[in-house]
Rosetta silent file (secondary structure, phi, psi, omega in degrees, C-alpha in Angstrom):
SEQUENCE: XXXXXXXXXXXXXXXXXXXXXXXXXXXXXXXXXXXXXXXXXXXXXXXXXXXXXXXXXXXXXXXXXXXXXXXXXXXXXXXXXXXXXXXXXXXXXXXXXXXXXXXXXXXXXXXXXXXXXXXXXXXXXXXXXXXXXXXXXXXXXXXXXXXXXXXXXXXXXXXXXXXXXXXXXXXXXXXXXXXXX
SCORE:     score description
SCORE:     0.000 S_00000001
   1 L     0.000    0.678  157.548   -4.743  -39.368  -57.531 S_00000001
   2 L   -96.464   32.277 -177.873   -5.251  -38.007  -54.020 S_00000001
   3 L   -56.513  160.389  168.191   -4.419  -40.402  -52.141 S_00000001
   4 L   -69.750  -13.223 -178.997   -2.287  -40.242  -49.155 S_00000001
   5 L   -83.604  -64.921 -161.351    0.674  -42.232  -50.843 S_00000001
   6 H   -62.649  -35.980 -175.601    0.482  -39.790  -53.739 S_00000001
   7 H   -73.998    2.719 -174.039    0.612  -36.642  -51.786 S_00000001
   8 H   -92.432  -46.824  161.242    3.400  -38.031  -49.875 S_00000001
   9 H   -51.181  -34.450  173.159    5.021  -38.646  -53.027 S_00000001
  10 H   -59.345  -63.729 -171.342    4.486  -35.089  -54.583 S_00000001
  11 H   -39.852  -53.317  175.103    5.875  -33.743  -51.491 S_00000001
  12 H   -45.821  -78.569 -161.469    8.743  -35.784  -51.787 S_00000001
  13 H   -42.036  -51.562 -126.907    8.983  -34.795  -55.583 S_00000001
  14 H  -118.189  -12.554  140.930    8.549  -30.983  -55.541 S_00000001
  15 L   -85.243  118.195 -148.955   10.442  -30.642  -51.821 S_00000001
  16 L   -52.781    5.862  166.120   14.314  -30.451  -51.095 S_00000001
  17 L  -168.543  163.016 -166.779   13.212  -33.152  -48.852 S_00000001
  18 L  -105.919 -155.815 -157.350   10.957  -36.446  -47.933 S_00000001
  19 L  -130.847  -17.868  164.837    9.590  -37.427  -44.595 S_00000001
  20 L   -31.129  109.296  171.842   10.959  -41.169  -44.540 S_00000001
  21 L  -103.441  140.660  159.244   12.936  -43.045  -41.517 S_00000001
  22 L   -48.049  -57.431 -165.372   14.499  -46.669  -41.171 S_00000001
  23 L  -154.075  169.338 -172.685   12.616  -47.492  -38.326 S_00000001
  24 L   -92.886  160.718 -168.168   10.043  -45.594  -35.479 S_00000001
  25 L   -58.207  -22.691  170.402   11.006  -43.915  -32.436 S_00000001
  26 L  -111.868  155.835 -171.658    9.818  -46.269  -30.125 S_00000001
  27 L  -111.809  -12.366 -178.065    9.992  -50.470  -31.806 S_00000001
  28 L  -138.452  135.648  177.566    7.012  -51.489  -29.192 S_00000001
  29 L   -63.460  153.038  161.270    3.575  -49.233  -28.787 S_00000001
  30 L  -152.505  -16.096 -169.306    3.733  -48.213  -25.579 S_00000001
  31 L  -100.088  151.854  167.021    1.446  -44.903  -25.453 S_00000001
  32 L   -57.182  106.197  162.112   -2.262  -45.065  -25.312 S_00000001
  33 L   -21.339  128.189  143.625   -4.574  -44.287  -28.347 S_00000001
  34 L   -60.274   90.784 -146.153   -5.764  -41.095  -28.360 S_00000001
  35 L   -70.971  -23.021 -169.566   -9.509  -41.958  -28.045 S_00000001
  36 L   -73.255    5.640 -169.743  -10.372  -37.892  -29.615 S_00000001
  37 L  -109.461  -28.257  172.731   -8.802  -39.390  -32.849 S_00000001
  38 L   -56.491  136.467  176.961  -10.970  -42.569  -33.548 S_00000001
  39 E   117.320 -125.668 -153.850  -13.658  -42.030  -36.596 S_00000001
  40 L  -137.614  136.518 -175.440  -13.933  -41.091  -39.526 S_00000001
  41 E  -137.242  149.366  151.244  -12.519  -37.161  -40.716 S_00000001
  42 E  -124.353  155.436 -166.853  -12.575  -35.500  -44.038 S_00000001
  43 E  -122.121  175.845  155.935   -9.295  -33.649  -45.351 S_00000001
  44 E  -166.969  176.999 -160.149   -7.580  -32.295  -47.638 S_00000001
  45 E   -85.757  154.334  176.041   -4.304  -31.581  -48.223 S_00000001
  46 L   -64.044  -70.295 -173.413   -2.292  -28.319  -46.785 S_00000001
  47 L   -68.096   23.003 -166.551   -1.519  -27.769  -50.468 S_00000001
  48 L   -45.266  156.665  144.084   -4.742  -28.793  -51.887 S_00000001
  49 L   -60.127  164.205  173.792   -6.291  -27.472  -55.111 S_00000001
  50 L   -65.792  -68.288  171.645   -9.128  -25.421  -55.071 S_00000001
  51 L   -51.291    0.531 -146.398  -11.112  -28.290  -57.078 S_00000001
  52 L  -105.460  115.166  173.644   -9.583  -30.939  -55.484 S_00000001
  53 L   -56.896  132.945  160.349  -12.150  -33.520  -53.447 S_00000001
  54 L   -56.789  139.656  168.430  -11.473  -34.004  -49.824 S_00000001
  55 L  -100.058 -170.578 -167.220  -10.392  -37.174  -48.819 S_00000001
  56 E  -127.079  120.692  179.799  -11.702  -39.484  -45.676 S_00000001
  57 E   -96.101   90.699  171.630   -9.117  -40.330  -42.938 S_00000001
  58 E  -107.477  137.465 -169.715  -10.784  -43.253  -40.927 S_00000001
  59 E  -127.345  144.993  179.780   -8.727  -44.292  -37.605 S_00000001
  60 E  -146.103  140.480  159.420   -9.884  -47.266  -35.788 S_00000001
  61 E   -55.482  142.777  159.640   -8.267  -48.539  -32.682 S_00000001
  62 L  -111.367  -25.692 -176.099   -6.392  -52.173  -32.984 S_00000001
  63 L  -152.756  161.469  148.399   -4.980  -52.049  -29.487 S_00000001
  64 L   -20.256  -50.307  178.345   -4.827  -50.171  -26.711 S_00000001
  65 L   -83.207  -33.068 -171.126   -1.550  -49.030  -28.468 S_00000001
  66 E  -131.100  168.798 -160.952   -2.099  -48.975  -32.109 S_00000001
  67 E  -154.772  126.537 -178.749   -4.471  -47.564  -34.360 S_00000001
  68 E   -90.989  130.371  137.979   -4.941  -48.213  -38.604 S_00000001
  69 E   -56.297  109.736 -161.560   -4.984  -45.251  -40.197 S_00000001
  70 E  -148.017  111.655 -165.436   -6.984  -45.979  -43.583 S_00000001
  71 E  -104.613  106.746 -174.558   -6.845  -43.064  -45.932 S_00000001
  72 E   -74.374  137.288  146.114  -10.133  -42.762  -49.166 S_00000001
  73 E  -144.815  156.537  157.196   -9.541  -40.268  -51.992 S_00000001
  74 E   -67.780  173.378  167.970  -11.457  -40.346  -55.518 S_00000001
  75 L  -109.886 -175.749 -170.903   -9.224  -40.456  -58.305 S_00000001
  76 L   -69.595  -23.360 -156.686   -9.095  -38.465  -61.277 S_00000001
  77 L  -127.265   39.201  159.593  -11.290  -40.957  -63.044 S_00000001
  78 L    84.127  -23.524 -133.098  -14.244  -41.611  -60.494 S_00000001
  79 L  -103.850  166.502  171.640  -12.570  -44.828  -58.499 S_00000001
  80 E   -83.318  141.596 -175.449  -11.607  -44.961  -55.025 S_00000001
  81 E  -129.260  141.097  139.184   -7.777  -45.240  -54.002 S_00000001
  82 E  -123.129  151.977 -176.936   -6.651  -46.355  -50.496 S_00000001
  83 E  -135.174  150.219 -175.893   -3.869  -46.439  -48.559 S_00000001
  84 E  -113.553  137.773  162.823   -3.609  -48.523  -44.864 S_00000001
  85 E  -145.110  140.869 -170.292   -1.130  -47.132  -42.162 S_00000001
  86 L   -71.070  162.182  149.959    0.149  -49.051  -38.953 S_00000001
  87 L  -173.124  141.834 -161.400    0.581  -46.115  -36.598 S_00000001
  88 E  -135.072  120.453 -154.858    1.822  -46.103  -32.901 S_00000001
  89 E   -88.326  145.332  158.315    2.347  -43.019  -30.366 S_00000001
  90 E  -121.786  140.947  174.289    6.280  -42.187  -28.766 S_00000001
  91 L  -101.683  126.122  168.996    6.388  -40.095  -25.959 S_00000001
  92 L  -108.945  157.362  169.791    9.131  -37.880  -26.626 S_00000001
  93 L   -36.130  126.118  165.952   10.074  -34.788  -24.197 S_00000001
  94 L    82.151   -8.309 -168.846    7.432  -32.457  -23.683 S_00000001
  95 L  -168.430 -152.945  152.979    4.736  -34.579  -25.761 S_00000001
  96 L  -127.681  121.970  169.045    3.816  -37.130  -28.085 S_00000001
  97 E   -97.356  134.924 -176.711    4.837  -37.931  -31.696 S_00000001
  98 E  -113.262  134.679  142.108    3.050  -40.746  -33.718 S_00000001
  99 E   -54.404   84.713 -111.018    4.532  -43.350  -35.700 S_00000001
 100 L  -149.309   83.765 -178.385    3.177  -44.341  -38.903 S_00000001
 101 L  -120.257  154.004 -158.970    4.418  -46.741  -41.760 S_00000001
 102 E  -106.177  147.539 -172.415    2.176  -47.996  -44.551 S_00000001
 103 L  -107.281 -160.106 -157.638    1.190  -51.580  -45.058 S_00000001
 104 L    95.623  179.347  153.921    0.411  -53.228  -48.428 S_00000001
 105 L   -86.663    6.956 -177.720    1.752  -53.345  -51.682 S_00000001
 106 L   -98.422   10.355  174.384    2.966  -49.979  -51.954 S_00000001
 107 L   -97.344  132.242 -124.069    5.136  -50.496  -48.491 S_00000001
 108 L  -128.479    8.257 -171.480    8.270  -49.828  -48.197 S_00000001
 109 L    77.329  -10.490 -151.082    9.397  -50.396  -44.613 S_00000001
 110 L   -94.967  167.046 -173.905   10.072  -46.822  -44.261 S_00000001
 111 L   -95.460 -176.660  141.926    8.606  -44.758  -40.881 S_00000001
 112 L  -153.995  104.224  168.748    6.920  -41.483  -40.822 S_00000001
 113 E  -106.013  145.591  178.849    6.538  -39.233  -37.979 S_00000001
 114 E   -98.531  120.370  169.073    3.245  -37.314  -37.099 S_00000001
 115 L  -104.114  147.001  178.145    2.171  -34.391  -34.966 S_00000001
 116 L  -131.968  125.567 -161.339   -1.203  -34.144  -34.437 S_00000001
 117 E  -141.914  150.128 -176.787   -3.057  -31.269  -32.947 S_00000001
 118 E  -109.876  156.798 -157.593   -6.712  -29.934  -32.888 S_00000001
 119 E  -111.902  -25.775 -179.291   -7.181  -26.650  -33.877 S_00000001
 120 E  -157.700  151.364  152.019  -11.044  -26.957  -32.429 S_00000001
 121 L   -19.177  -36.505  159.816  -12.464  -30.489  -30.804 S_00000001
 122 L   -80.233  -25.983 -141.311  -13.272  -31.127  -34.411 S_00000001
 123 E  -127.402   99.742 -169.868  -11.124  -29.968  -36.456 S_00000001
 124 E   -97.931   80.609  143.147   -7.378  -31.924  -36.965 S_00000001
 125 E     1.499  108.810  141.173   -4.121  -30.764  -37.933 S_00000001
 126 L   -88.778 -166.842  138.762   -1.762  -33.232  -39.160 S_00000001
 127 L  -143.548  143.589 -173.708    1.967  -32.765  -39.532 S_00000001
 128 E  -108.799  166.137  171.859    4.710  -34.615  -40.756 S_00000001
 129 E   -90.929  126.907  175.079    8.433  -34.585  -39.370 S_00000001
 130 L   -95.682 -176.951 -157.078   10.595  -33.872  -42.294 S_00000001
 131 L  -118.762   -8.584 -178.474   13.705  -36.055  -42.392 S_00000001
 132 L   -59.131  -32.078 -171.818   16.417  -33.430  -43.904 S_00000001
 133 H   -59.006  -38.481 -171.969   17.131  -31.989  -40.607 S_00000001
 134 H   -76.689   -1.610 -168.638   17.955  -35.251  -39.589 S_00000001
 135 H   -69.193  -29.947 -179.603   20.159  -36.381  -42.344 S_00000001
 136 H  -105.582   13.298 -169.879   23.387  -37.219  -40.213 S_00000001
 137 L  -127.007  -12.218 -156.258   21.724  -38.886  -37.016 S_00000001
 138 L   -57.061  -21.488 -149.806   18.903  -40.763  -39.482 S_00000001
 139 L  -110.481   13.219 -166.470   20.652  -44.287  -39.326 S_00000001
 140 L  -151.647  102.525 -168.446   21.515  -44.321  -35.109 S_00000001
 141 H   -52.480  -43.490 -149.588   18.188  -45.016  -33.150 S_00000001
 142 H   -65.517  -61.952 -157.663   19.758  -43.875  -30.151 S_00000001
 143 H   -76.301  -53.703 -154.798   20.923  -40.180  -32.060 S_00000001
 144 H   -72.706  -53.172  174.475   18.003  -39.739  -34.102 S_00000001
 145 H   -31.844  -65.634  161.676   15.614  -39.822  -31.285 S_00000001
 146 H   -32.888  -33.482 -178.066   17.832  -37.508  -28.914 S_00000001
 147 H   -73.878  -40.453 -166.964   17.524  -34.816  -32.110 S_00000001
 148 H   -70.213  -43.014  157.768   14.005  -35.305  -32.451 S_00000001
 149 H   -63.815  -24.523 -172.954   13.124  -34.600  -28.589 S_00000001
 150 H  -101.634   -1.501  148.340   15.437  -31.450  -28.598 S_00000001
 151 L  -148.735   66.682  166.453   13.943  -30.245  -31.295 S_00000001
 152 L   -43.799  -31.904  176.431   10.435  -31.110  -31.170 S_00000001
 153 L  -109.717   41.497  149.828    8.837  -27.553  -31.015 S_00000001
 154 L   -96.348   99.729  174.715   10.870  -26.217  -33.846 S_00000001
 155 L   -11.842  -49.684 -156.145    8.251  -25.415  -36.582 S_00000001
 156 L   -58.230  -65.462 -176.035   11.125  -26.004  -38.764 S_00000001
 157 L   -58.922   23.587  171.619   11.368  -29.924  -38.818 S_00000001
 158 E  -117.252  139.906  169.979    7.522  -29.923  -39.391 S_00000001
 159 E  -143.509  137.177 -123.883    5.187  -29.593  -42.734 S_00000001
 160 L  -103.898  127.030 -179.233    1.715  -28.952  -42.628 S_00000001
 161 L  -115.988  -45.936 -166.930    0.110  -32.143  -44.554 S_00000001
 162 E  -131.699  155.754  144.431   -3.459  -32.552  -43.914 S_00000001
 163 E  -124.903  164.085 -176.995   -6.228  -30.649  -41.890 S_00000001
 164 E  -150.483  171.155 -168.853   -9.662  -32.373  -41.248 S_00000001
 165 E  -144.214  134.735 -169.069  -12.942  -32.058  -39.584 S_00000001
 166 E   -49.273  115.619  169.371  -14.676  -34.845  -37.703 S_00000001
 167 L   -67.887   -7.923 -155.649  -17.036  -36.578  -40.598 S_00000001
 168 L  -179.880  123.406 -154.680  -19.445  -38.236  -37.761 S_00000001
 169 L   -87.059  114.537 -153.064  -19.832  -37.787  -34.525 S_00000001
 170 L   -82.810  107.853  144.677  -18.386  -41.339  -32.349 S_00000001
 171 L   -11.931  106.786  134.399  -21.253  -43.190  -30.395 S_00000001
 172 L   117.309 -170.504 -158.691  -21.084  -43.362  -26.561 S_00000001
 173 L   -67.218  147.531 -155.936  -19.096  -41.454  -23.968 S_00000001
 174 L   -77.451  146.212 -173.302  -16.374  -38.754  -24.646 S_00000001
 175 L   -60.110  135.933  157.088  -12.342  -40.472  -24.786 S_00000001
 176 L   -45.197  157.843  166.578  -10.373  -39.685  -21.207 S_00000001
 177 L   -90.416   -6.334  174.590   -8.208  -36.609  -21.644 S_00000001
 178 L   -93.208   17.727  158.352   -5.069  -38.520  -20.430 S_00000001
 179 L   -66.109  157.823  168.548   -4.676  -40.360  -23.264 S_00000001
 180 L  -141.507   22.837  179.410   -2.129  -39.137  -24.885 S_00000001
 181 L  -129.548    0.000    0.000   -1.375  -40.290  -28.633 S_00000001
């Protein structure tokens, strides 16, 4: 029951608002992987339980451009649950934002975007973009983008979903620093 689906769903339930988009800010990858993000992390949720087992966020490059997200939790009742997510960097003013929709049978077409920041070389932030702010611009690619660059550093349109710490330390020579998704 900790899956990455379900806590996206709680959130959804138990917050005046969900994190879901039509379609991502950029329709073609165009930003590099962010090489400090490949491997394997364990998390938990910003609103975890005390009891609640961390789950394991493994990111593996697919391209240059894109990267599966593939999210582990135990359940309630010893089994494993996963959820797969496509996800693809936008450069927006001032940064990057990553794009992120889930594939499968739970997928719904819908977007999600993520800032991601390290709090220490190990140690990952996620964040989601929440979508209320966003409620009259959501359906006009054009609009919603322009909102989303002006107001990219506003705390507000953000909610703190996972943090994690590298599970394993990645083989061979350290990622350039200009990547930048």
């Amino acid at each position: 029951m900790n899956s990455l689906r379900v806590v996206l769903l709680v959130a959804c339930l138990l917050l005046p608002a969900c994190y879901d988009f039509d379609f991502p800010l950029d329709p073609k990858p165009v930003v590099p992987v962010d090489g400090r993000l490949v491997g394997a992390w364990r998390c938990l949720g910003a609103e975890s339980d005390i009891d609640e087992a961390p789950g394991i966020l493994r990111i593996a490059r697919r391209t240059d451009t894109t990267a599966r997200w593939t999210f582990e939790s135990l359940s309630s009742d010893g089994s494993t649950e996963s959820s797969e997510y496509d996800v693809h960097g936008s450069t927006v003013a001032g940064g990057a934002l990553l794009n992120a929709t889930e594939l499968g049978e739970k997928a719904d077409g819908k977007w999600s975007f993520v800032r991601h920041s390290f709090l220490l070389p190990h140690v990952l932030r996620v964040q989601i973009v929440d979508d209320d702010p966003f409620a009259k611009v959501k359906d006009d690619a054009r609009a919603l983008r322009k909102e989303v660059e002006k107001r990219k550093d506003d705390p507000a349109i953000y909610t703190d979903f996972l943090v994690c710490v590298r599970a394993k330390a990645s083989p061979g020579p350290s990622p350039s620093p200009k990547t930048s998704f």
